[in-house]
C-alpha positions in Angstrom: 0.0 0.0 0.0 2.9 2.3 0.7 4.4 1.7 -2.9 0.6 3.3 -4.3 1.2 6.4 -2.2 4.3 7.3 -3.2 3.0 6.6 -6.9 0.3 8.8 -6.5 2.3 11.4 -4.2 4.9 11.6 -7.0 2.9 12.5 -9.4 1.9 15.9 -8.1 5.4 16.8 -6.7 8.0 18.2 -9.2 9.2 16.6 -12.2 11.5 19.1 -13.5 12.0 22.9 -13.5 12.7 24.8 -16.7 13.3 28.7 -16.6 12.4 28.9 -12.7 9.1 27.5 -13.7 8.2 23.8 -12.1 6.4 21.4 -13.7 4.4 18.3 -12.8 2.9 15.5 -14.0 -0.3 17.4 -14.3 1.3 20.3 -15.7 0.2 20.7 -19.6 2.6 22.2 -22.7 2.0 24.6 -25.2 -0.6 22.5 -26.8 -3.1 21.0 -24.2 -1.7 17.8 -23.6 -1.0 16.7 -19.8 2.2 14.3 -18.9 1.9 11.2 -17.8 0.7 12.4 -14.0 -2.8 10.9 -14.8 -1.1 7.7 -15.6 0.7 7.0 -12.9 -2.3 8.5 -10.5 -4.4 5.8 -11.5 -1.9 3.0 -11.4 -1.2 4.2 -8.2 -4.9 3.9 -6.9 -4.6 0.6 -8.4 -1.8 -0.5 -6.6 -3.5 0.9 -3.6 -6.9 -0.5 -4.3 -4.7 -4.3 -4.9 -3.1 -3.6 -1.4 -6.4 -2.7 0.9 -7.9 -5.9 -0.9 -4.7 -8.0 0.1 -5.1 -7.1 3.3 -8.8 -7.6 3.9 -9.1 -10.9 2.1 -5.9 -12.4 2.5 -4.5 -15.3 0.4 -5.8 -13.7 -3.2 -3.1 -15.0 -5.7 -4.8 -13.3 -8.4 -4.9 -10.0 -6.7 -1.4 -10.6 -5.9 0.0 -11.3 -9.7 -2.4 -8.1 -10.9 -0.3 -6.2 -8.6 3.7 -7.3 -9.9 1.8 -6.7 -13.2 0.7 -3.2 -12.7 3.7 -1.9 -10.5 5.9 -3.2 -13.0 4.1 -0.9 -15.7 4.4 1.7 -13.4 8.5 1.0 -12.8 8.8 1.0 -16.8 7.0 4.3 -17.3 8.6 5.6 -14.4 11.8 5.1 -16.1 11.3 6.1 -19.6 9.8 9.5 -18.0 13.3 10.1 -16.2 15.3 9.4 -19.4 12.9 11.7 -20.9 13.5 13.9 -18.2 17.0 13.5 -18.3 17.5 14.2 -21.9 15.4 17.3 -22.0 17.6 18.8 -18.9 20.9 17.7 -20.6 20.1 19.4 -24.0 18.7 22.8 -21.7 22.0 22.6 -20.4 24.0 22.7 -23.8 21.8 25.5 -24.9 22.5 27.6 -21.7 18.8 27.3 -20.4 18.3 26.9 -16.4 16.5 23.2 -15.9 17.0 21.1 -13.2 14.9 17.3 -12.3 12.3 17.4 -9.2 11.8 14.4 -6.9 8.3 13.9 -8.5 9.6 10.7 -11.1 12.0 9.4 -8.3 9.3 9.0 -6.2 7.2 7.1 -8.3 10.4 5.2 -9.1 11.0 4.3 -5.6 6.9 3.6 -5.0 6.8 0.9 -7.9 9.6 -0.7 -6.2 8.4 -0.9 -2.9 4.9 -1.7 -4.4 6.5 -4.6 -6.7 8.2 -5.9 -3.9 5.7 -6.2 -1.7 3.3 -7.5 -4.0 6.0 -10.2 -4.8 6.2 -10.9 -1.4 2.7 -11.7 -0.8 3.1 -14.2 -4.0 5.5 -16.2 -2.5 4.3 -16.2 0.6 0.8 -17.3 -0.6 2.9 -19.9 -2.7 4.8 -21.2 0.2 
């Protein structure tokens, strides 16, 4: 359950800054379209959802594997947004602009970790 709040707490907090001006995963560009904030806020609630469920029922394999399978999307979108990130601060840089990387991705990084892991954990404990 942890791992789903940090998912969903990371995608409010600060992705990167650019110019002095912060950006989120909610924040839209130029032309209207939104990161990937509202992606990550519902896999979070997922995640979340997966581990009140675990809790309350106890022994659900299937809610168990729907869990490694939904934190794991949320790992691999993490990371492709931070080498996204990444890139768009390194070529700021070479151009002289001001950008810098918020905590907002690690987070969610860090949250579908702990939310894999736990889920794994309930998997093989079930198993065993």
């Amino acid at each position: 359950m942890g791992g789903g709040a940090l998912v969903i707490l990371g995608s409010f907090l600060t992705w990167f800054s650019i110019l002095g001006t912060s950006h989120t995963g909610f924040s839209t560009d130029d032309s209207g379209a939104s990161k990937d904030g509202p992606v990550f806020l519902f896999l979070g609630l997922v995640v979340l959802a997966f581990g009140i469920v675990q809790l309350a029922a106890r022994k659900v394999l299937a809610v168990g594997i729907l869990a490694i399978i939904v934190s794991a999307f949320a790992l691999l979108a993490a990371l492709a947004d931070i080498g996204d990130v990444s890139d768009a601060v390194d070529l700021a840089g070479a151009l002289g602009v001001d950008a810098s990387s918020g905590p907002g991705l690690w987070i969610i990084l860090i949250g579908s970790l702990i939310a894999m892991a736990g889920a794994i954990a309930t998997v093989a404990k079930r198993r065993a």
